[in-house]
N, C-alpha and C positions, 0 to 999 in steps of 0.2 A: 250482418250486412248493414250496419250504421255507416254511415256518409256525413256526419255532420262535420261541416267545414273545406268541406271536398268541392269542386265547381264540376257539373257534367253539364256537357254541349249536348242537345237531343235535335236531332235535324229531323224534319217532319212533324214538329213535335204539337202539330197544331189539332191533330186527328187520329181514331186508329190506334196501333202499337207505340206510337211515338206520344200520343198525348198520356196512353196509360204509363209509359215507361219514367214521364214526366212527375206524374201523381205518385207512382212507388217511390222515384227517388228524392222528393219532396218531402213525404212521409218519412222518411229513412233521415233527414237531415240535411241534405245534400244545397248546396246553392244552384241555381239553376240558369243557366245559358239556351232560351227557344228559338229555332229557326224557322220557319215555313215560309212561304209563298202570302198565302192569307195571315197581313198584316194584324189585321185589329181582330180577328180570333183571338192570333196567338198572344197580343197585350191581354184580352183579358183573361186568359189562362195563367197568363205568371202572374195578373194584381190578384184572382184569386189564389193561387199558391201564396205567393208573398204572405198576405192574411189569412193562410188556414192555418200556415206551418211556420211562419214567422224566417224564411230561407230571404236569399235575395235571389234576385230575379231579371234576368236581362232579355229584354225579346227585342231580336231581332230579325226583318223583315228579308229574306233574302230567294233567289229562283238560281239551283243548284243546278237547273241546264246552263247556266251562263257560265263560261271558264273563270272568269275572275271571281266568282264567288265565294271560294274559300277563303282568297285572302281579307277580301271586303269583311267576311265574318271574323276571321283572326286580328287586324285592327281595330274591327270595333270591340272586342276583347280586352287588349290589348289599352286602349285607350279609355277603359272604364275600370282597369286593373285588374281583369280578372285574368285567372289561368284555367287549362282543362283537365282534368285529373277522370274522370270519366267521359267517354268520347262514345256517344249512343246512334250509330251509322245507319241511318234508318229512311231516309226519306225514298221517296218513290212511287211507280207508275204501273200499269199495265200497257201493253200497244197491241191492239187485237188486230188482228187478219194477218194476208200472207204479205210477206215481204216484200215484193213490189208493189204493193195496195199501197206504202206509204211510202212520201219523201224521202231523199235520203237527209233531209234537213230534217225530219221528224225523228230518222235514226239517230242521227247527230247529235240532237239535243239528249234522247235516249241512253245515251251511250253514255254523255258527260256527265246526267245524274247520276246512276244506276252504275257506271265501274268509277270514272275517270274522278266525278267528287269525292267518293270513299278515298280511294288511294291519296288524293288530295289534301284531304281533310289528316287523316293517320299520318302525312310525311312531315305536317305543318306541328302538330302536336305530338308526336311519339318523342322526338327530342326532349322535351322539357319534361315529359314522365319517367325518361331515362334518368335523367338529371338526378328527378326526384328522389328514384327508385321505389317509384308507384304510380302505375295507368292502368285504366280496364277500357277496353277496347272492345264493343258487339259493334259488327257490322249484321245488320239485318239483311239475312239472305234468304232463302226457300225450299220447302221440300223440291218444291222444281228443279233445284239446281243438281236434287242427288237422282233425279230420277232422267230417263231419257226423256227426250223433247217429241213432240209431237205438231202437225202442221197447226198453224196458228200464234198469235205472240212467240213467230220465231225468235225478239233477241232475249227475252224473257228467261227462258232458262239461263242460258248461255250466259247471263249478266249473272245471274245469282251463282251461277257454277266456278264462275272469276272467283268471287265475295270467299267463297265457300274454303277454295285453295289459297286465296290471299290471306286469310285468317290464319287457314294453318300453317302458315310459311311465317309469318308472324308470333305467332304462338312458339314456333320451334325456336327463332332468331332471339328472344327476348325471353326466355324459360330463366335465367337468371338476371335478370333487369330490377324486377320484382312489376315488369308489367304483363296482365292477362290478356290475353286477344280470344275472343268465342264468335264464331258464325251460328248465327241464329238463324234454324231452319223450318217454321213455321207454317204448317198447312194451311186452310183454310180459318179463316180469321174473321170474325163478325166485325165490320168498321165499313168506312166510308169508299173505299178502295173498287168495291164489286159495282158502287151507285159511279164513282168519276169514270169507270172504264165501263160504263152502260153492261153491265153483265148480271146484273140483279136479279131477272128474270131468267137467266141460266144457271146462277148458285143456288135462288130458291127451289129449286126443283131437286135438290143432292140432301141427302137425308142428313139429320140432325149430327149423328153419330161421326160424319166429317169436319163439324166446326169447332170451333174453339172460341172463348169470347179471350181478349187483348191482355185481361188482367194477370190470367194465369200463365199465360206464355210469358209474359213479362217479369215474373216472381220467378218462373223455373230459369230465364234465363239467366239472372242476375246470379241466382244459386249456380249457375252451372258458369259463369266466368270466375267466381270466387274460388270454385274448385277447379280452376286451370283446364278446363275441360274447350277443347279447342272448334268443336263440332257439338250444338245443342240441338234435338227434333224435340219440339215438346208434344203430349198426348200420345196416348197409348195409339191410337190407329194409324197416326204420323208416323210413330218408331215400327208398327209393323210392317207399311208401304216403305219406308227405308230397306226394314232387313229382307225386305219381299224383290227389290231392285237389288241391292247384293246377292241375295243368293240364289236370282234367276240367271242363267246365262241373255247375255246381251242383250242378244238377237231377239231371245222370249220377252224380255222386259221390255223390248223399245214394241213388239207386239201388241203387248197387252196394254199400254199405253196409246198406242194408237187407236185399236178398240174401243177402249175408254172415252176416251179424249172429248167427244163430240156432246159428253156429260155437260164438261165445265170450258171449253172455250166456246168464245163468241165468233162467227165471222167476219164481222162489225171492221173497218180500218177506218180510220182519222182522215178529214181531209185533205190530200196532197199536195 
């Protein structure tokens, strides 16, 4: 897994899975393309990159609920000569409470980050990997996506569960391209995520043996797009809550999910 000379886009790349996914492929060689929201973070994330690892480095400041924001990022690309040769689909939110607790403009914006900019981003760049005949494509999705949904962050699952079939529909379409597509489906995750969706005080309380810290998921993902592998859960208790939703019938699964549930979501909903 050397990248040297390779350009990957990492959206969210400012915090979280997306700043570690930034640091391995930096390590690895790799040039580097960062997007977030939090402008002057994500600059001095790439000047230290740039100086650790001698890559280049382009940050760019961008809010992936806006519709026009993929293209904004592919000409600024585009206009600084670079290309995407890794495409790292990662940026994102939580939306806690029930579903009419919030706007449908809070949906809206929900929706464009979380399905409609992934899709976005891959229909802007898959071409020119084709070209190549070399892209890796992780779109960051969720154990949520493979398990039933429960009340609360109703669009949540349902957004990762898109990510999750979009991948694999990708993965099949392009198996001779020579480009990878993997949905990375990662449980709990030590990072910034649980403090912007005010849930801190509700993941604190879930025992150790559910989390994962950003680095390792990040390593096993990249392993697992290199080996074509179309669906990644990283961590042993991840892959057992997978094969535990496969090989429960439904009906018991969305059960004991519901039982659960009031573990790890919040009631909390956003102002309307």
């Amino acid at each position: 897994m050397i990248y040297k000379g390779k350009w990957a886009l990492v959206t969210g790349a400012s915090a979280g899975i997306g700043e570690a996914f930034a640091r391995s492929l930096a390590a690895r060689g790799a040039n580097l393309i960062l997007t977030a929201r939090r402008g002057e973070r994500l600059k001095r994330l790439a000047e230290e990159l740039k100086e650790k690892y001698g890559v280049e480095t382009l940050a760019i400041e961008a809010d992936l609920s806006q519709p026009d924001a993929p293209d904004k990022i592919a000409a600024d690309i585009a206009a600084a000569g670079g290309q995407v040769d890794l495409l790292i689909n990662n940026a994102g939110y939580g939306l806690p409470g029930r579903y009419e607790q919030s706007s449908w403009a809070i949906h809206r914006d929900f929706i464009e980050l979380m399905v409609t900019s992934y899709a976005h981003l891959v229909r802007i760049f898959l071409p020119g990997m084709q070209a190549r005949r070399y892209g890796r494509i992780i779109n960051v999705a969720s154990l949520a996506g493979l398990t039933p949904s429960a009340a609360g962050h109703t669009m949540y699952g349902a957004s990762k569960a898109f990510l999750i079939s979009f991948s694999q529909a990708l993965a099949a379409e392009n198996a001779d391209t020579g480009v990878n597509v993997c949905a990375l489906c990662p449980g709990f995750t030590y990072s910034e995520f649980h403090d912007v969706n005010k849930m801190r005080d509700v993941v604190n309380r879930l025992p150790d043996y559910m989390f994962m810290k950003a680095a390792p998921v990040v390593e096993g993902a990249l392993i697992a797009v290199e080996a074509r592998r179309p669906i990644y859960v990283p961590g042993r208790w991840n892959k057992f809550v997978a094969w535990l939703m496969r090989a429960l019938p439904r009906s018991w699964a969305a059960a004991l999910v519901a039982r659960q549930s009031h573990r790890f979501r919040s009631g909390d909903a956003p102002n309307v």
